[in-house]
N, C-alpha and C positions, 0 to 999 in steps of 0.2 A: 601587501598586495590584496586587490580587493576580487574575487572571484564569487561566479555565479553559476549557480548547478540547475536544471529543470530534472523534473520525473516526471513525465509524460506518460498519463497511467490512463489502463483505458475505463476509468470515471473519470479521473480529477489531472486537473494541471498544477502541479506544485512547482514554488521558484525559492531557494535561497539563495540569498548575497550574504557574503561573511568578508569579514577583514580578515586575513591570515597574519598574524605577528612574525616577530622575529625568532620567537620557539615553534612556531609551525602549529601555533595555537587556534583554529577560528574564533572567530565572534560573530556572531549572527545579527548582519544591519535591517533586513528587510528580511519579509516571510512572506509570498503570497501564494495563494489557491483560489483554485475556483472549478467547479463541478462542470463538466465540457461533455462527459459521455463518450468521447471519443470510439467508444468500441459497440458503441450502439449499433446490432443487427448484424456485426461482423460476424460473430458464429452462424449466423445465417447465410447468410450471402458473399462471405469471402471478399469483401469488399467496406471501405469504411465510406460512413454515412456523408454527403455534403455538407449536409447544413450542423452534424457533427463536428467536421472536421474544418468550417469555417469558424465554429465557434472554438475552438481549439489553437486552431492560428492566427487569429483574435487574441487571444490569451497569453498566449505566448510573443506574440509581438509586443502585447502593453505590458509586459513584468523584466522584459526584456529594456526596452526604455525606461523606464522608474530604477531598472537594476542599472542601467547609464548614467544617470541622471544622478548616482551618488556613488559614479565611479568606477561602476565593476569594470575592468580591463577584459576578463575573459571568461566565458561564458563553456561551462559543460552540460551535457543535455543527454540523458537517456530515451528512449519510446521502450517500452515494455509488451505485454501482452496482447493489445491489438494491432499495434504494427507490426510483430511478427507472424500474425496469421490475417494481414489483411495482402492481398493481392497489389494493391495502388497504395500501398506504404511509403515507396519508393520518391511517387509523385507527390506525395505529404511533403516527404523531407525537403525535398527539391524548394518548394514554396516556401516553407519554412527559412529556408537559407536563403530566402531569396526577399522578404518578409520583414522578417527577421533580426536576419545576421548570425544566425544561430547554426550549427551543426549538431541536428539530433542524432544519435547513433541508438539504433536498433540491438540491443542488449539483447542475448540470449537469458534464458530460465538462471541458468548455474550463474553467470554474472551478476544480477540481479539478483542473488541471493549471497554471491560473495559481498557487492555492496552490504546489503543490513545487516550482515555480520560482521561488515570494517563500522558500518554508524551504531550496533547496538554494542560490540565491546570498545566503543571510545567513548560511548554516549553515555553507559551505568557504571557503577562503580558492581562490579560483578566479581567476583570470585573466580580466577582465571582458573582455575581447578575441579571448578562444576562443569558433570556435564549438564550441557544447552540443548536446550530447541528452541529455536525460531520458527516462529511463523509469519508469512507473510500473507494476510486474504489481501488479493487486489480484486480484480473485476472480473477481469478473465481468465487469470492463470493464482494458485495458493502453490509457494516457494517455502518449504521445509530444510531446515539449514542444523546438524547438529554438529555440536562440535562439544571435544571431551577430549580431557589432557594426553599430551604423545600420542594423537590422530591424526590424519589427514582432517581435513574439514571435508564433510558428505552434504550433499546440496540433491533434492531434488525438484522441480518444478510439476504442478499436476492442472493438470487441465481442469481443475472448480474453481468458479471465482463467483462474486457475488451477481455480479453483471449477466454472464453465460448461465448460473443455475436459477437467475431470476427468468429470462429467455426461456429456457429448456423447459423448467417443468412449475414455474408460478403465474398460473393464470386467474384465479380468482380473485377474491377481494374480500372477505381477507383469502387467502392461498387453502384449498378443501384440504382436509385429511389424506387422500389420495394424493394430491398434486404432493405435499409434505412429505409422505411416506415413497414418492417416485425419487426425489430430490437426496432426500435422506439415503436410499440407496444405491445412488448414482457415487455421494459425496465417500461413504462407505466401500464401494468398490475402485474408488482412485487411489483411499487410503492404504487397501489391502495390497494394492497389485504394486505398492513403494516396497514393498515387504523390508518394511523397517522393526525389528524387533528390537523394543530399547524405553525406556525409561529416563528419563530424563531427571537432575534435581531439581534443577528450576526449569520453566518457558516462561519465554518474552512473547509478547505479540506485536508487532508493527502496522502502521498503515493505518488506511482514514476507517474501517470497519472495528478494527479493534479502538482505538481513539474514539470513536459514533457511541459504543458499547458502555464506555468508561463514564463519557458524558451525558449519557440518557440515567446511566445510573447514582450519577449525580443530580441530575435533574438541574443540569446547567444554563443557567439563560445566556450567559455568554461565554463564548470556549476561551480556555486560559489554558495554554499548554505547560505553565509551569508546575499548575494543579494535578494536570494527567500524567505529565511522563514520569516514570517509575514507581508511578499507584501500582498497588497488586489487586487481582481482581477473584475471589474465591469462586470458585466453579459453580454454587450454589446462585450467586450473583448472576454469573453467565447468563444460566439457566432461566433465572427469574427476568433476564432485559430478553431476552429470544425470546422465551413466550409472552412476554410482551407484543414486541411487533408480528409475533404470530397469530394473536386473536384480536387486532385491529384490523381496520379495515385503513387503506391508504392518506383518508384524507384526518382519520383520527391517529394514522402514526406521525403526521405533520403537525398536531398541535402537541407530540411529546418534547420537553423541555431537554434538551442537547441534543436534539434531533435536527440537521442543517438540512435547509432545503438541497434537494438534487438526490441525496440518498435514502430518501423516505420509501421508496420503490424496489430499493433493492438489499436494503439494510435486515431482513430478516433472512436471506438465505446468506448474507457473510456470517452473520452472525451466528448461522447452525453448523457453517460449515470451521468454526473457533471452535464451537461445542463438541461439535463429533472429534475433531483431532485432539482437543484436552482428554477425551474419553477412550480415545484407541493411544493417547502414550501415556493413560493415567496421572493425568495432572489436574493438581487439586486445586490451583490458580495458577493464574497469567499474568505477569508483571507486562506493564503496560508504557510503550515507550511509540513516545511522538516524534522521533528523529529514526526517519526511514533512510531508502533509496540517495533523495536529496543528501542527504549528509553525508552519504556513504561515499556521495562523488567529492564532496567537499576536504573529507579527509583523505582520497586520493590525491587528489591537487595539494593539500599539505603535504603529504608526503612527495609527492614528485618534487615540489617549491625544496624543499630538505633538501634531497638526490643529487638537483643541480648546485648547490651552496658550494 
């Protein structure tokens, strides 16, 4: 069976199509993405953008066709952090399904975090016996996921994402010391008030800021996820690609080599807000995994495909 998942994230529009075998194995036919902004101005205004949100269901109707077009049967679709705090979310989906063919579903924080925990322990060959962190920078919302042997799984979602701390408090060019040190503080007081005391032996990172991170520090001219996912990235590294895009100016962090357009704007405050949480659960790198949310739907649907057999 051939199924297709979207994450609907408020930067980017992701689509995979996978073939499900007869072990309930995927294989992944088609990958597409593309930088939409979706969440652009919603922490302002409680409302998402027009010409956002045309470009978005654009996006989603053409990855939705090309996902037809080699078969997908059935289509799963998450909306993450800006549909859950925009006001006319409702009216998105509606058009979407209507567009489309698609039914996006408005995923809570803790959901979205139980996915990247169903696509990063299927996706690494990991050590079911360490304890984990997860992180998730998205745009709008950073989803901390830990899990450690004979636990429940603890999931929290926090209101910094790279999209909202870019908004909030980065208005220069490059961003002043001030505008940094507000940002920084803000990112600091989300992580306190999780009051997570914990230690981790490994973190994974997810998503298109930690993946942006890996490839800048490669200095990739074209992205190859076979290259990134399961790179480990030393904390020193971090350090060095963040003040990077911290003492450029916008139109010189466009000509950095793994740098894709659309993220060039907001790629220095995901990438502090990586830095500051390796720092508050002392970890000394981040294993770097390119199979998020997306995947996380896809091995749901193998497993449901399983359930009914």
């Amino acid at each position: 069976m051939k199924v297709g998942a979207f994450d609907v994230g408020t930067n980017t529009v992701l689509m995979l199509a996978a073939e499900i075998d007869g072990a309930a194995r995927p294989r992944a036919i088609l990958e597409c993405s593309r930088i939409t902004r979706l969440g652009r101005g919603v922490d302002r205004t409680g409302r998402l953008d027009p010409e956002s949100a045309a470009r978005t269901l654009e996006a989603i109707a053409e990855f939705a066709a090309r996902g037809r077009a080699l078969g997908v049967e059935r289509f799963v679709a998450a909306g993450t952090a800006s549909l859950r705090d925009a006001a006319n979310g409702a009216e998105f989906i509606a058009q979407v399904r209507e567009r489309a063919g698609v039914e996006l579903e408005i995923i809570s924080g803790l959901e979205e975090a139980r996915l990247a925990h169903l696509a990063v322990t299927r996706g690494l060959a990991l050590d079911p016996e360490l304890a984990l962190l997860i992180v998730d920078v998205g745009g709008g919302s950073t989803e901390l996921i830990r899990a450690q042997p004979h636990r429940a799984l603890e999931m929290v979602s926090l209101q910094i994402g790279s999209v909202r701390m870019t908004e909030r408090y980065l208005h220069g060019d490059p961003p002043s010391p001030c505008e940094v040190r507000e940002m920084t503080d803000a990112i600091a007081a989300a992580l306190e008030a999780a009051r997570w005391d914990f230690r981790p032996a490994k973190m994974v990172g997810i998503a298109g800021t930690v993946t942006t991170i890996c490839a800048v520090s490669l200095a990739m001219a074209t992205y190859d996820s076979a290259i990134v996912h399961g790179r480990t990235l030393p904390r020193a590294e971090v350090e060095r690609v963040t003040e990077l895009f911290g003492s450029r100016t916008l139109a010189e962090r466009r000509e950095l080599p793994g740098l894709i357009e659309g993220r060039a704007d907001v790629i220095y405050a995901g990438a502090m807000i990586l830095l500051r949480v390796m720092d508050s659960f002392g970890a000394r790198e981040v294993i770097v995994s390119d199979q998020g949310v997306r995947w996380g739907l896809i091995w749901r649907e193998a497993d449901r495909i399983t359930a009914l057999r």
